[in-house]
N, C-alpha and C positions, 0 to 999 in steps of 0.2 A: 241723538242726531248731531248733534253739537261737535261734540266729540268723532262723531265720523267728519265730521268737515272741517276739523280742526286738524284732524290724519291726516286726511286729501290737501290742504293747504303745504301742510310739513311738506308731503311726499314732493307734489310738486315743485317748494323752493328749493327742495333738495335736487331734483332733475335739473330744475333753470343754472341752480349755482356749479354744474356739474356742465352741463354744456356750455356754459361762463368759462369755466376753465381751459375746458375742451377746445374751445374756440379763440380763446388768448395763443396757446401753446401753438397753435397751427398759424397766426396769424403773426408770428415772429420768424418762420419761415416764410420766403419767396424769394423768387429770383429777379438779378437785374443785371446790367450789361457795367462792364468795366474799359477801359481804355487800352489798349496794347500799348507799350512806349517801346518794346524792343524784342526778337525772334531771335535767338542765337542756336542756331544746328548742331546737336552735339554727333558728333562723328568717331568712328576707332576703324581702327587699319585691320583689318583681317584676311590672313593667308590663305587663298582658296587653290593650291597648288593643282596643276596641269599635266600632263604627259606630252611631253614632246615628241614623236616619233619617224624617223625615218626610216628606209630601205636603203642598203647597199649591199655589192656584191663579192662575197667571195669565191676565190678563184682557187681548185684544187686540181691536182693534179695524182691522175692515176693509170696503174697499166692494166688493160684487160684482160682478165685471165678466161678462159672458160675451161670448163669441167671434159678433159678427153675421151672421144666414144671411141670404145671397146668394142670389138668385134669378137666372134667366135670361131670364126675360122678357120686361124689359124692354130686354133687347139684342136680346131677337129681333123684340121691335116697333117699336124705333127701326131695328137691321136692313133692314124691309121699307118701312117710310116712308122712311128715308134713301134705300132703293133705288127706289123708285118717284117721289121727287122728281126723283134724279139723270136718272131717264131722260127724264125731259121738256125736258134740256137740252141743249143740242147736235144733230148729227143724224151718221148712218154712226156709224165706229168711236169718234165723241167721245161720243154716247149712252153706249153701254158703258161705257166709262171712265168718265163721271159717275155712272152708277146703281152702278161697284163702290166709288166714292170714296165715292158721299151713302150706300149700305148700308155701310159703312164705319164713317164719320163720325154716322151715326143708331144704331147697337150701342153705340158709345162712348157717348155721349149718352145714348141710354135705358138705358143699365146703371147710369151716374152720379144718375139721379132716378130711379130702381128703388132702389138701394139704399144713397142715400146717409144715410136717417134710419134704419135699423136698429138701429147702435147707439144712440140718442141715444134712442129711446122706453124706457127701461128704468127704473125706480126706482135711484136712484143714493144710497140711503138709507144710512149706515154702519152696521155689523154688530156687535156686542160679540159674542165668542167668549171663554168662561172654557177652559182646557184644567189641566190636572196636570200637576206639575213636582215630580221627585223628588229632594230634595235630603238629600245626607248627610253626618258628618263625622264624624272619629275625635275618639274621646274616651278620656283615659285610663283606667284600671280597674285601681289597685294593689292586689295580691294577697296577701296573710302566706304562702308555703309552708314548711313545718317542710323542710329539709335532712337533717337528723340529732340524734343527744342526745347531749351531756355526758356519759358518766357514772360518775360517782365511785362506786369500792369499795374494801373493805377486805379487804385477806388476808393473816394475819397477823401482825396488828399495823400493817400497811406502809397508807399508802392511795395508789390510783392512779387515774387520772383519763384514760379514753379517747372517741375520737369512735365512736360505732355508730349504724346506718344503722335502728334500733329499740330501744323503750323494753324493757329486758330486765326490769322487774317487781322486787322487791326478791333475789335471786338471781342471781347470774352466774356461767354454765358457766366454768370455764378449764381450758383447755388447758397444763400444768403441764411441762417439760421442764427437765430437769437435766443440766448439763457439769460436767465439773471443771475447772478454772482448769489450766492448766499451771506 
């Protein structure tokens, strides 16, 4: 029995000097408020370039053509005079053959003075047309972004000087942890 209460003692001063330790190491962290002495904005220039863009107009100049209608006819009247000439020529199978040669040669014909002035009656006047033309260009457009702050505190006595990603106000939390030097 001895001997068991002799264990249980051990065991437990072994726990106590174990949460002894446990409770030192923790108790060299905490936190506490330090002084702000100075906020310096660190800033850089960056180029966030723009498009500039206007509208103006050009002016072009053209003549109107259009595409000339064709008619039939006067293939079909030259056709039938062609073919009525040819047949007064010859006699037997040479008739024939001339009235399909002169209706032949009379479509060609009266298709040519049918419709050789179509295009040519048309006002051939030039046209000014203004239209829109949109024209753009990049232009620069530098920018001040703040990055981060400077900022110098004091805690004490000592002063130190770190970058933070915000202006922490005249106050600064810190986060305080203590080792011993071996």
């Amino acid at each position: 029995m001895i001997k068991k209460t002799a264990l249980t003692v051990a065991a437990l001063a072994s726990v106590f000097s174990l949460s002894t330790l446990t409770g030192q190491a923790r108790a060299a962290d905490f936190e506490d408020y330090a002084r702000v002495t100075n906020v310096s904005p660190q800033v850089e220039q960056i180029n966030v370039p723009r498009q500039d863009c206007r509208t103006e107009y050009e002016n072009t100049t053209r003549y109107p053509t259009r595409e000339p209608e064709r008619s039939a006819g006067g293939a079909i009247i030259g056709g039938i005079a062609g073919g009525l000439l040819g047949s007064q020529v010859g006699g037997g199978n040479g008739k024939i053959a001339a009235a399909a040669v002169g209706a032949l040669t009379g479509a060609i014909v009266g298709d040519r003075v049918d419709n050789n002035n179509n295009g040519n009656n048309y006002n051939n006047q030039a046209v000014t047309e203004s239209r829109p033309v949109r024209i753009c260009r990049n232009i620069d457009n530098w920018e001040t972004r703040t990055t981060g702050y400077a900022v110098t505190y004091e805690y004490h006595n000592r002063s130190y000087t770190s970058i933070m990603p915000y202006d922490p106000g005249s106050r600064l939390k810190l986060h305080v942890s203590l080792t011993p030097r071996p």
